[in-house]
C-alpha positions in Angstrom: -139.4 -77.6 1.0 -142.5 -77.4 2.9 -140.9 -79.7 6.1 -138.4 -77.3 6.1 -140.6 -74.4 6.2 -142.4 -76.1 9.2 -139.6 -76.2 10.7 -138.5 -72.7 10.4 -142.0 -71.1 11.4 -141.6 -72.4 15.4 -137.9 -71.1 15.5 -139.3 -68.0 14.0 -141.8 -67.4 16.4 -139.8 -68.1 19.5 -137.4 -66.2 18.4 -140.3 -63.1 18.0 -141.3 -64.3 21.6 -137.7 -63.9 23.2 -137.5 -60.2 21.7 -140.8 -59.7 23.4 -139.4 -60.7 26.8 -141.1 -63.8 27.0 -137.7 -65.9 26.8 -136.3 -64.9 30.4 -135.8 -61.5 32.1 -133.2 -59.4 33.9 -130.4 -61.8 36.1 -132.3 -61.7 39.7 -135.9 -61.4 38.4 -138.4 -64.8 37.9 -140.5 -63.8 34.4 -144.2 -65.2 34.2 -143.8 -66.7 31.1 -146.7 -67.7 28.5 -148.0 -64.5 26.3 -147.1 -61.5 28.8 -144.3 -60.2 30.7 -143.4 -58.6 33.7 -140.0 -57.3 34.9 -140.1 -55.4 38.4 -136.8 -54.6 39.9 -135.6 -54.4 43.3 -132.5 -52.1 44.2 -131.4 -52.0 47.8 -129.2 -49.6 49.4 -127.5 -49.1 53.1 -127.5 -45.8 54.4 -126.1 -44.9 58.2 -128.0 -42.8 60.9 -127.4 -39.4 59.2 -129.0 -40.8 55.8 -125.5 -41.2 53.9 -124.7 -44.5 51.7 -122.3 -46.9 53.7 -121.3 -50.2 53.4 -120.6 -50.9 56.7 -122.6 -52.8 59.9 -121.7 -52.1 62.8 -123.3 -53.1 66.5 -125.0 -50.5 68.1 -125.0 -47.9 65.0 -128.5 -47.3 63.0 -128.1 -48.5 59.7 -131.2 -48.8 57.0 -131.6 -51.0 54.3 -133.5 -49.4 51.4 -135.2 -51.5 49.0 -136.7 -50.1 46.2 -139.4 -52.0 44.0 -140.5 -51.3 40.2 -142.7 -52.5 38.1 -141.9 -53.2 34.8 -142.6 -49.9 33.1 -140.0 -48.0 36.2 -142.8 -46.9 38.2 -142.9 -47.6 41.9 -144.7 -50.1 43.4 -146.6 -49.5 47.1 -148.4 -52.6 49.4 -145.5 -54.5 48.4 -143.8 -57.0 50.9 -139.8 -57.0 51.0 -138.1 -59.8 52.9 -134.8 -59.1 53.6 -131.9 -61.5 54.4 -128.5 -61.5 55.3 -125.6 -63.5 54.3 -124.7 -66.9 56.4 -121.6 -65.7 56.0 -121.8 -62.7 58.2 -125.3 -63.2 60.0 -127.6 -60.1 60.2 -130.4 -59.2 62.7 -133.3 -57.4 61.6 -136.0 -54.9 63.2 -138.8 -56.5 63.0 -137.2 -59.7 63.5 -138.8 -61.5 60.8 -137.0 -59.3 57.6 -140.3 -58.0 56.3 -141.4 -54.6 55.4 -144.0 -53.2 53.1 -143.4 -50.5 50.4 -145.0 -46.7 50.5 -146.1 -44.8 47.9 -142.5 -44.3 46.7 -142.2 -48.0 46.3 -139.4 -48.1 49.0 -139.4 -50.6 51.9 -136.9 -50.4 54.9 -136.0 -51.9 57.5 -133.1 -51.7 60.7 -129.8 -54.3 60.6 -127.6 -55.2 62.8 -125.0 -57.6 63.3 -125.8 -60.8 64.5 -124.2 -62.1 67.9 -120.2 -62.7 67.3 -121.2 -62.2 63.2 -117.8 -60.7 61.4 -116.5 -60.3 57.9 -118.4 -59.1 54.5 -121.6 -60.9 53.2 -124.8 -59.7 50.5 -127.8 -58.6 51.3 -130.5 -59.8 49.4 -134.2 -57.9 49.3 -137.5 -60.3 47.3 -140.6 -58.5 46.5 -143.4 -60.6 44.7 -144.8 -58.0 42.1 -148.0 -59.5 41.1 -147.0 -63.3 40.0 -143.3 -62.3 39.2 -140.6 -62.4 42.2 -138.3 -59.8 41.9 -134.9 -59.5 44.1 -132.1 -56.7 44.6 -128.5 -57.3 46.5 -126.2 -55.2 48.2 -122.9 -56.0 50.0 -121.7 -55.0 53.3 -118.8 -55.1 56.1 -119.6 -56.3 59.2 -117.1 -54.1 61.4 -114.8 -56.2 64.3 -117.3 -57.0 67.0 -116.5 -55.4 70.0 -116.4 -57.8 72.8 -114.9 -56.0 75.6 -114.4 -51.9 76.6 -111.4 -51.0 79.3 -112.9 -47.9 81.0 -110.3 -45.6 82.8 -110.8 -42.6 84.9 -107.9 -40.0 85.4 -108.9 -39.7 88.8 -111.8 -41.1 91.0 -112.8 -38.2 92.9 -113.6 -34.2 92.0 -113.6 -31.7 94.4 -117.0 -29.8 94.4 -115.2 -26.3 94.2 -114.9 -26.7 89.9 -111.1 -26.6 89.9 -110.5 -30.1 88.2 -112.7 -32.0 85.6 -112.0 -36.1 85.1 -110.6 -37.9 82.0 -112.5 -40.6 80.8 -110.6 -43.5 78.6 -112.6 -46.1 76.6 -110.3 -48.8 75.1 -112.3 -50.8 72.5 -111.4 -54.3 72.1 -112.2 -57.5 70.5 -112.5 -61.1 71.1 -108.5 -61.3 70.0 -108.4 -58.3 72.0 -107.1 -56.2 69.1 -108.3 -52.7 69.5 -111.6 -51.7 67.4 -112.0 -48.9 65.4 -114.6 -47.1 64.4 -117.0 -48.5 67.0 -120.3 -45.9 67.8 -119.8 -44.6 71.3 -122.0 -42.5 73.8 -121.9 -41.6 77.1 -124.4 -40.6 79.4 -123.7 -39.3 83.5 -126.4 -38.8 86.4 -126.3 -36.4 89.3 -126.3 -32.8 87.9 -122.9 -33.4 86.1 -121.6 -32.3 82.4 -120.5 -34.9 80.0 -118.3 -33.4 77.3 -117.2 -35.9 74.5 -114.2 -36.0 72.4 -115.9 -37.7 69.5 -118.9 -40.1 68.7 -116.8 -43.3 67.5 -113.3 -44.6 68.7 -110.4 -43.4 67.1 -107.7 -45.5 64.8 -106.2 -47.0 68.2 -109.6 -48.1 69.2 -109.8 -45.2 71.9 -112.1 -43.0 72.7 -112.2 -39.9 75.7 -114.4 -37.3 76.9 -114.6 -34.8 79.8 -116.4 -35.0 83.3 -117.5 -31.8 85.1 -119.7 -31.2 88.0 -121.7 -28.6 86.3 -123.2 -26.0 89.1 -124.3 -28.5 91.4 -121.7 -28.4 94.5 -123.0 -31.3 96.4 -121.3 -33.9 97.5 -122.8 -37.3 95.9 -121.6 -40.1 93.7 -121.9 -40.0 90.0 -122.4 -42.8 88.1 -120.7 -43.0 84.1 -122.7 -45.3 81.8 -120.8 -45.9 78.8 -121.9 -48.0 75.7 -120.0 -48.9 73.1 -121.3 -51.0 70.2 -124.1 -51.9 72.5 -121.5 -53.1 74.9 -122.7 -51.5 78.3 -120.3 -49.8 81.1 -120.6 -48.4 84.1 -118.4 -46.8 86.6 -118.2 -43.9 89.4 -116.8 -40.8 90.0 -117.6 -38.7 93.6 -117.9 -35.4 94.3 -116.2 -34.0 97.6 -115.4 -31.1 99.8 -118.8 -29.8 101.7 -117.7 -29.2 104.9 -121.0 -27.8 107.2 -119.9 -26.0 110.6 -122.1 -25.7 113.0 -122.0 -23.0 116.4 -124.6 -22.1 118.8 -124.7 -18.7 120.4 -123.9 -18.6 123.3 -121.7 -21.6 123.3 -122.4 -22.7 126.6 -126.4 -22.7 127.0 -128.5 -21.7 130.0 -131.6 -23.9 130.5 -134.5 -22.4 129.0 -133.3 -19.4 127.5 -132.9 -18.3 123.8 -130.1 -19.4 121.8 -129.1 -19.1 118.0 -127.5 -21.6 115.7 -125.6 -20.8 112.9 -124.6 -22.9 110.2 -121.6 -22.2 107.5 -121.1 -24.4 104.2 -118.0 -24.4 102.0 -117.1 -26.0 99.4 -113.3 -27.9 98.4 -111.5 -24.6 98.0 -112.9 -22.7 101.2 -115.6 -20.8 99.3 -119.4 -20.6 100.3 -121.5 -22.6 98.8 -125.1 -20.3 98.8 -128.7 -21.1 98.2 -128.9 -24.7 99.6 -131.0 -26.5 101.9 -129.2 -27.6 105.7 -131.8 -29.2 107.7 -131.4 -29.8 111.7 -132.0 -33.1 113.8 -130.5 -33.7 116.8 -131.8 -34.0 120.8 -133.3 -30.9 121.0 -137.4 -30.3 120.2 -136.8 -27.0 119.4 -134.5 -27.9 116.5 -135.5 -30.3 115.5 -137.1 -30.6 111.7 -135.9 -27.1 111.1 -134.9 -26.5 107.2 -133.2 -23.4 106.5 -131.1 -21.9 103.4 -127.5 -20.3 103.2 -127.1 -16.9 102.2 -124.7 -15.1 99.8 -122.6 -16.2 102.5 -122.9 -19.6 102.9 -124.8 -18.9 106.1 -127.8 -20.1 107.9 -129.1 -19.2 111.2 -132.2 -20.3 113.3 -133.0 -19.1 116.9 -134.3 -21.4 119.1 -135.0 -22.0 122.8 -132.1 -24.5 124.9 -133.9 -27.2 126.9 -134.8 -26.8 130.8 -132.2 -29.7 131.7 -128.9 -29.4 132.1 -126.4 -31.7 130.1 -124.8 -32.1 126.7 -127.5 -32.6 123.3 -126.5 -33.8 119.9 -127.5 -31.3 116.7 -126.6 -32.6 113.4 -126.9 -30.4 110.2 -127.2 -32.1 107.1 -126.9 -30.1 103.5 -124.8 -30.4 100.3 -124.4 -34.4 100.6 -123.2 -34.0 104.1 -123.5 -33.7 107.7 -122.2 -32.4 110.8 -122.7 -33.1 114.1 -121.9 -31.3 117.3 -122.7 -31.9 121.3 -124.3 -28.4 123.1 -123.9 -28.1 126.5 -127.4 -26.6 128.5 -125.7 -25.2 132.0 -122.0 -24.8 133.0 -120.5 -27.7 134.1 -120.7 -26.6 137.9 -124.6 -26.4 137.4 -124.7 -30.1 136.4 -124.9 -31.9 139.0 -123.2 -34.9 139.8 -124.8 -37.9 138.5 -126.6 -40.5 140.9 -125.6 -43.8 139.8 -127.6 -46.7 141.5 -126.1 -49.9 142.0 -127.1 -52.3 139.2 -127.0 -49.7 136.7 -126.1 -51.3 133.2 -123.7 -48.7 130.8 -123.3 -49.5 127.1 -122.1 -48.0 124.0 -123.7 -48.5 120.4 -122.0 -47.9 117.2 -125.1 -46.8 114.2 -123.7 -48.1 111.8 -120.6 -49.9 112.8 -119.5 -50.5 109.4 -118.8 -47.0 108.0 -117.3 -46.2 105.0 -114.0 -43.8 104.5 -114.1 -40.5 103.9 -111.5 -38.5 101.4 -108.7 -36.5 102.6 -110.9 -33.5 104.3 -114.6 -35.4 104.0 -116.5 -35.8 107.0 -119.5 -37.0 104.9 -118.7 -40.3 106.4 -120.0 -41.0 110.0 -121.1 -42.9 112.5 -122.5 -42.2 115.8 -121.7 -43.3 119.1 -124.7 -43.7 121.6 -124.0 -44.3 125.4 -126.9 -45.0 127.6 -126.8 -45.7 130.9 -129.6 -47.3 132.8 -131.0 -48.2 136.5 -132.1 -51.8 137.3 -135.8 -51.0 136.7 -134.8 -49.5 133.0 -135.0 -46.0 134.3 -132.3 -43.8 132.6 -129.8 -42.0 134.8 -128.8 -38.6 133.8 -126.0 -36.3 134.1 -123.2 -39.2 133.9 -120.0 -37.6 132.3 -119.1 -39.1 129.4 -115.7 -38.9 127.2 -115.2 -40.9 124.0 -112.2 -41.8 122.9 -110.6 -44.3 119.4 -108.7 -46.8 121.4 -107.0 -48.7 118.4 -104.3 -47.1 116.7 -103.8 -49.5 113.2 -105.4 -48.7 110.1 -109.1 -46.9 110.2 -108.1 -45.3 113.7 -105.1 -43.4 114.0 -106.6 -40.9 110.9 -110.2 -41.0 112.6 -111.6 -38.6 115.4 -114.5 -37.9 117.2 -116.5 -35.0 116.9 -116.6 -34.0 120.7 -112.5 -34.8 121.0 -111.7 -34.5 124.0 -114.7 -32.7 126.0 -116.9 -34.6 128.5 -120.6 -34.9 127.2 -123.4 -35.5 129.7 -126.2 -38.0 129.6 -129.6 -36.7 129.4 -133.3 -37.5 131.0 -133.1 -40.4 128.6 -129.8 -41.1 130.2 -128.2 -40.8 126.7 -124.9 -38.9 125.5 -123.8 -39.0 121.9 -120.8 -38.1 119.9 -120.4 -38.8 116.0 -117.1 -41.1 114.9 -115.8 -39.7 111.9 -113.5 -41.9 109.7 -110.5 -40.8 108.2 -109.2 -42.2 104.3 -107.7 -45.2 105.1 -110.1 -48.6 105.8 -109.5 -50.8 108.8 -109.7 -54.7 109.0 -113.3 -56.1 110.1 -113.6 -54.9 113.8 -110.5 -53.1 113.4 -111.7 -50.2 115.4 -112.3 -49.8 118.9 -114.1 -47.0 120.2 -114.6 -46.4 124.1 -116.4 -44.5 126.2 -115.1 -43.4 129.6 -118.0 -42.9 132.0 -118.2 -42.1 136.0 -120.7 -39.6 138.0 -118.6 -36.4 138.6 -116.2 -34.7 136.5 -112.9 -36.1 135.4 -109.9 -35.3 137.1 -108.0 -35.1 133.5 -108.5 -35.8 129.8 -106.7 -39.1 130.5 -108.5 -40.5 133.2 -110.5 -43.7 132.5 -112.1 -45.4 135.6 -115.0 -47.2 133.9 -115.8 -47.9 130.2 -117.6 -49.3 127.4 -115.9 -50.2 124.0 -118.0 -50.9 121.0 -115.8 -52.3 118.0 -116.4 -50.6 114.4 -115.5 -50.9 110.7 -113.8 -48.6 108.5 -114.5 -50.5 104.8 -113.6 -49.1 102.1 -115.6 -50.4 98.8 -114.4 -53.5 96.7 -111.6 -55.2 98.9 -111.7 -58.0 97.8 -112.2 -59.7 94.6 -113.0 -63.9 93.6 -113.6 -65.9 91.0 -115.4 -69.3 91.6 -116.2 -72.2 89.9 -118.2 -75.5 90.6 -117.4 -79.0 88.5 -119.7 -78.3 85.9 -119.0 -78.2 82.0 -121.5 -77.3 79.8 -121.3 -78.9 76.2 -121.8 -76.0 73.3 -121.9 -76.2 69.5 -118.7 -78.1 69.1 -117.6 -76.3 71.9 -117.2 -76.7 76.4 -118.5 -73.8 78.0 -117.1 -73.2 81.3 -119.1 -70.7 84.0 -117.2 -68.7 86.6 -119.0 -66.5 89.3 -117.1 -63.2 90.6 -118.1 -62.3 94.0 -117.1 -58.6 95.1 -117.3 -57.4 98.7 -116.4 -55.0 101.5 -113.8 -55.4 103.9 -116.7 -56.1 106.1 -117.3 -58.9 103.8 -120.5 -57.3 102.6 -121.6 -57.6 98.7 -120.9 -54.6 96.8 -123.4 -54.2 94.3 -122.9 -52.5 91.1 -119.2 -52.8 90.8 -117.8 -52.9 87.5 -115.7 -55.7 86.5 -113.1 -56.0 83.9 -112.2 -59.5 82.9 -109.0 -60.7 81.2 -107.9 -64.2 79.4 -104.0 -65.5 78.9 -102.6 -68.6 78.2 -99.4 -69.0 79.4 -98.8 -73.0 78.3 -100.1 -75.1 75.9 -99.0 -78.6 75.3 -97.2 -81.2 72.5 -97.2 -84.6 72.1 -99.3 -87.7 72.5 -103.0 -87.8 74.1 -101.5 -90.7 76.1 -98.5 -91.6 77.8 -96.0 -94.3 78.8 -94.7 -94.4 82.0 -90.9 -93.8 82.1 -89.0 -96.6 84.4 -87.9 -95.1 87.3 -90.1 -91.5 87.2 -92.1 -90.6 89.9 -95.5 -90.7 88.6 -99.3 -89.1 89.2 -102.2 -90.8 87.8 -105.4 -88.3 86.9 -108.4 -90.7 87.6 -110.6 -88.4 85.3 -108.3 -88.7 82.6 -106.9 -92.3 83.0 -103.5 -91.1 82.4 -100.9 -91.7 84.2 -97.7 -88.5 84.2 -94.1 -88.8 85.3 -93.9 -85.9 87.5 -96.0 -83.9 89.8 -98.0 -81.1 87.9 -97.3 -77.3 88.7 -100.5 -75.8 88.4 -103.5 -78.3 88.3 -104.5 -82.0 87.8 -102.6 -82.4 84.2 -101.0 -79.6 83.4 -97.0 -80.3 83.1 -94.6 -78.0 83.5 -91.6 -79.7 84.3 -90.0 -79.3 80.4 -90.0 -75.7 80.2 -86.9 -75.0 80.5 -86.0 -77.8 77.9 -88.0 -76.5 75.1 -85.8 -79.3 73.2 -87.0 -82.2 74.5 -88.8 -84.8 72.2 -92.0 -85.9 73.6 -92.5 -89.3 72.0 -88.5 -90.0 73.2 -89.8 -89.3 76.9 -92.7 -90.9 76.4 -95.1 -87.8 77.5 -96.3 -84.6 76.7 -94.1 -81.1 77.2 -95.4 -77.9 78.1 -94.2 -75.2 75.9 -95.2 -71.4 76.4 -96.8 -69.2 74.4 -94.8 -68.0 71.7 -96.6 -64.7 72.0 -94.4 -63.4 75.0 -95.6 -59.8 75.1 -99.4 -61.1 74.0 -99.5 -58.3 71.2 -100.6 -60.8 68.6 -97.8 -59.8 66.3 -94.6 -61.5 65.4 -92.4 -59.2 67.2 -88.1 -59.9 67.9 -87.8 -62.2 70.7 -90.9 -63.9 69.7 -90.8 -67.6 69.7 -92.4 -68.7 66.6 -92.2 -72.0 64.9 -95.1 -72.8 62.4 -96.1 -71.1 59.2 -99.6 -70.9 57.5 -100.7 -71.0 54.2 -98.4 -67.9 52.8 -95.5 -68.9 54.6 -96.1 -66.5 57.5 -95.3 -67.2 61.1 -98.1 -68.2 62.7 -97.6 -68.0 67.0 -99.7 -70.3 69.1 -101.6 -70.8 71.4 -103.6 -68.4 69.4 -105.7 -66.1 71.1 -108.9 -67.4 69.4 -108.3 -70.9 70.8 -110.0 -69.5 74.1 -112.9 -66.7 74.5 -113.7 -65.1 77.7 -117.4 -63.5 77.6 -119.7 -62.1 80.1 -122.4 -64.5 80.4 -125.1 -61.9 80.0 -124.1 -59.9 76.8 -124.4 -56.3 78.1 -124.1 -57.4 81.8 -121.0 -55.9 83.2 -121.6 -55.2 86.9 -122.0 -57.1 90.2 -125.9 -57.8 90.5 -127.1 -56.9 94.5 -125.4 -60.0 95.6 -122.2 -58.7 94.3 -122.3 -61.2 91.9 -121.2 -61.5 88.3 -121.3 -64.6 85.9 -118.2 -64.9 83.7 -117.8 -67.7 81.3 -114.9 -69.3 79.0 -115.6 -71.3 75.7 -113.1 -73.4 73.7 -113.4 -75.9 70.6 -113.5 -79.7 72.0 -110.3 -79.9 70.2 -108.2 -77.8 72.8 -109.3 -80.0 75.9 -106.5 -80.4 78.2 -104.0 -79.1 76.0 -103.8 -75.5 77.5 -103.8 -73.5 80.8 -105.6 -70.8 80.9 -105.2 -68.1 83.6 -108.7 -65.6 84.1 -108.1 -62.3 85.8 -111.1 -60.3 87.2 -110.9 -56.9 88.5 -112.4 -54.1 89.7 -112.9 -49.8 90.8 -115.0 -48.4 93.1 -114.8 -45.2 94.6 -111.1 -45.4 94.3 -110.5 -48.9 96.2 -109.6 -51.7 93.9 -109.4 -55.4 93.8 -108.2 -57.7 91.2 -108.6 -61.8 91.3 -106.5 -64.3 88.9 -106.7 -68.3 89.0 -105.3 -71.2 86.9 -107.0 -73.6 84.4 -106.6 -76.4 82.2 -109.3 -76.8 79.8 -111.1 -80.0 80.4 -113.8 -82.2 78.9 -117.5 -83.2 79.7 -116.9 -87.2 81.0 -117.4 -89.7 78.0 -115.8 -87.5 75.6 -112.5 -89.6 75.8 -113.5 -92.0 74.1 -114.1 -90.7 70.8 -113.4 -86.7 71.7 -111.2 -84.2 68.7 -108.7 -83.8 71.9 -107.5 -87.1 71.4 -106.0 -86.0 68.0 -103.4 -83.3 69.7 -104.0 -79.8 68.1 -100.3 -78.6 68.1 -98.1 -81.2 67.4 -96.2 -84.2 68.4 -92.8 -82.8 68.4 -90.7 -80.3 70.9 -91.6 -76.7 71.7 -88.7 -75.4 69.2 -90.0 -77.2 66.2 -92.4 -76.8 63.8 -95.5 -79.3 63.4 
């Protein structure tokens, strides 16, 4: 009896202990053990930039986690330190970085996630505090919204007139790395230069769209405005410019006598003809008198300034600038009988200049654009020579010319005391080849007979470029070896028709794989087959390739054909033949997954295009952008891959596309997963 009351008396008392608490504690909390107990909790809650609960992450969106710590009588504990962590499952990023954050007064810690880099899918958040020796911990769960990986940005138009009659349509497609639109995704929009930005919405809709209005505002001068977008914390940029200033400029009288008093007068209108008051025009030109002179348009859209016409005779250059652009025109000081005729030495050296000679386009009724044209003549000591008539004419007729005219037409202009006569070339919409243009000036010592008459001249040869011509993509022989992965880099050049770098220019880039292969990793060579050996592969093929090294092609049109009867591979194309990503009629499909669903391949995933600077969408000042295209080790040289580049600015566009096989980093064939062919061994029409 007594052994089995010493028996009972331990059981009795543990038992006493476990209703104390000093058995074990709540699931998720580490008890102290030993006499006393202590049960803190942690709750942790997710709540989006306005302070409601969600349940989603998404890139680029505020979210807060909220953990809240207890003690073990429900009061709050403050000093406490929270680490936070994310699932592996759907990696989180944390600010700060390390997942810490100490609790207030009200025993609540917090701290800002974000999705990690190419995380995706639905993980648990866990929050540990350490409440004096017990740990405590809380979970949530969340959804990690698609990544987006790519934004399309489309403008209804690329230009605005400055007189407020239109407004531009801006388009954001959000996609991912499947290029499957994403919905939901945070979006704002910012614009420079005076402009109104009105959106349509702060996320993109179910289709993954999202659109807003552009207005010039008040601001009627002509400039470029740039569109930042950023979606997800996916940056954009593109441009939108703002036209129609038109500056005329008259002197009175229009014919000047030396010395005396004149007045200029200067009129600015906007797109539609109406004045544009209340802006700055300021004067440069050949004449001291005019020269630095700032003045402002009336209610009118007028400006004058009186002035005093040089002692010499002969034709001077004033240029008005205002409202984004200028206007040039050529005075003459003293009839044309009063000039004398010019005294040309022998020896004496004519040339014509062109500042700049690469000159943009202007839009349809723009003269923003120009160039001037510079004629000096001089003696053989360098002494100018005055008075020489002058006429400039475009001499080319193609593209960049026959829409292009010079501001003094068809009038003579004079050289002056520094033997210099000037007229302004002013290009019309369309952009010439390099050196397309040819401009001449007509010169001789007395007066032309008739506007046609050319005894001596000077040509000077121009460009009309238009932005973003031409497009490239580049590559070197490089492969870069990733987490199970080849990483190929690609440089996109942008330039001019001058074949200068554009800088800045937005560039969309787009993957497809037209072809992927079946069959053996190596091959036999059929009797009597013409054949091509790849010395980086050590294969030898039966017929010549179609688009690089190894890619076949030839079996296409037999989708039938068995590859291990013919002894090679066949190229089959992608089942996908509208790239939706859906099984759609007229689809090709031949395998099924796990549920008995068609499956079509290549998949998209089997190939990712990126920018290889997350964020990093634009040409840097060498026009040049860094691309780059990863793929599992498994898919080397099993698929072409074509890469498509292109891009918008100021309404020229330019688009790029080339053809790939994926390839591998040299060893890797001897023991490489593309050895083991990832779609099958038998024809295009059957299932593996």
């Amino acid at each position: 009896m007594m052994k089995m009351i010493k028996w009972i008396a331990p059981a009795l008392f543990a038992t006493v202990l476990a209703a104390c608490g000093g058995g074990g504690g709540n699931p998720g909390t580490t008890a102290t053990g030993g006499g006393g107990t202590a049960t803190p909790t942690v709750a942790v809650s997710l709540v989006d930039a306005s302070g409601a609960a969600t349940t989603s992450v998404t890139a680029g969106a505020a979210v807060t986690a909220k953990a809240t710590v207890k003690d073990a009588s429900g009061n709050p504990v403050s000093g406490a330190v929270v680490t936070f962590a994310g699932d592996s499952n759907a990696p989180l990023s944390f600010v700060p970085a390390n997942g810490t954050a100490l609790t207030g007064a009200d025993g609540v810690a917090t701290i800002q996630i974000t999705p990690a880099l190419s995380s995706s899918g639905a993980g648990t958040l866990t929050a540990t505090a350490v409440v004096g020796t017990a740990t405590a911990k809380g979970t949530t769960s969340y959804q990690v919204a698609n990544a987006v990986a790519n934004v399309v940005m489309l403008l209804d138009k690329n230009t605005l007139p400055n007189s407020g009659a239109s407004n531009a349509t801006l388009t954001l497609i959000a996609v991912d790395t499947a290029n499957n639109v994403v919905p939901g995704a945070p979006v704002s929009v910012t614009t420079d230069a005076n402009t109104v930005f009105t959106p349509g919405g702060t996320t993109t809709d179910a289709n993954g769209k999202f659109t807003g209005t552009l207005s010039i505002g008040s601001d009627k001068t002509d400039r470029q405005v740039t569109i930042t977008a950023n979606v997800s914390g996916l940056v954009k940029k593109t441009t939108v410019s703002v036209v129609g200033s038109t500056l005329a400029v008259t002197s009175t009288p229009s014919v000047l006598t030396p010395g005396a008093a004149a007045k200029l007068t200067v009129r600015l209108t906007d797109s539609a003809g109406g004045v544009i008051p209340n802006s700055s025009v300021t004067i440069t030109g050949d004449i001291p008198s005019l020269v630095g002179k700032s003045l402002t348009t009336d209610s009118n859209g007028n400006a004058t300034v009186n002035f005093t016409a040089p002692a010499t005779a002969g034709s001077y250059m004033v240029i008005a600038g205002g409202s984004g652009v200028t206007s040039s025109v050529s005075l003459q000081v003293g009839s044309g009988a009063a000039i004398p005729t010019a005294v040309i030495p022998a020896g004496a050296v004519a040339s014509l200049s062109a500042l700049p000679n690469v000159v943009a386009p202007n839009t349809t009724g723009s003269t923003t654009n120009q160039s001037q044209l510079r004629f000096l003549m001089i003696d053989s000591a360098n002494k100018p020579v005055s008075n020489v008539r002058v006429r400039f004419d475009i001499v080319s007729t193609g593209l960049g010319s026959f829409d292009s005219t010079i501001s003094s037409g068809t009038s003579t202009v004079y050289t002056n005391a520094s033997g210099v006569a000037t007229a302004s070339f002013v290009p019309g919409a369309t952009a010439s080849a390099t050196d397309g243009v040819q401009v001449r000036a007509c010169w001789q010592a007395s007066d032309f007979a008739s506007t046609t008459t050319c005894t001596n001249s000077v040509n000077v040869t121009m460009t009309v470029a238009s932005q973003a011509l031409a497009i490239s993509i580049g590559d070197d022989n490089k492969l870069q070896a990733g987490q199970g992965t080849y990483i190929k880099t690609f440089t996109v050049t942008v330039a001019d028709a001058a074949g200068r770098p554009v800088a800045g220019a937005p560039v969309d880039i787009f993957l497809d794989i037209p072809f992927y292969e079946k069959g053996p990793y190596s091959f036999t060579t059929v009797s009597g087959s013409p054949t091509v050996t790849v010395t980086s592969l050590g294969m030898t093929y039966n017929n010549p390739p179609k688009v690089q090294p190894y890619q076949l092609n030839q079996d296409i049109p037999d989708a039938t054909s068995e590859p291990l009867t013919i002894g090679e591979r066949v190229t089959c194309i992608n089942q996908d033949l509208n790239r939706n990503g859906v099984v759609d009629p007229g689809d090709i499909p031949t395998d099924t997954d796990g549920f008995g669903q068609f499956v079509l391949l290549p998949r998209k995933s089997d190939i990712l295009i990126s920018y290889s600077t997350p964020g990093v969408t634009t040409t840097n000042a060498s026009g040049i952008l860094l691309i780059q295209v990863e793929y599992s080790q498994r898919f080397a040289t099993w698929l072409e891959y074509h890469i498509r580049a292109s891009t918008s600015v100021s309404g020229s566009q330019g688009t790029a596309e080339r053809a790939f096989v994926t390839d591998f980093i040299e060893g890797d064939d001897k023991n490489g997963s593309f050895l083991t062919q990832p779609y099958g061994i038998k024809s295009c029409s059957e299932a593996n």
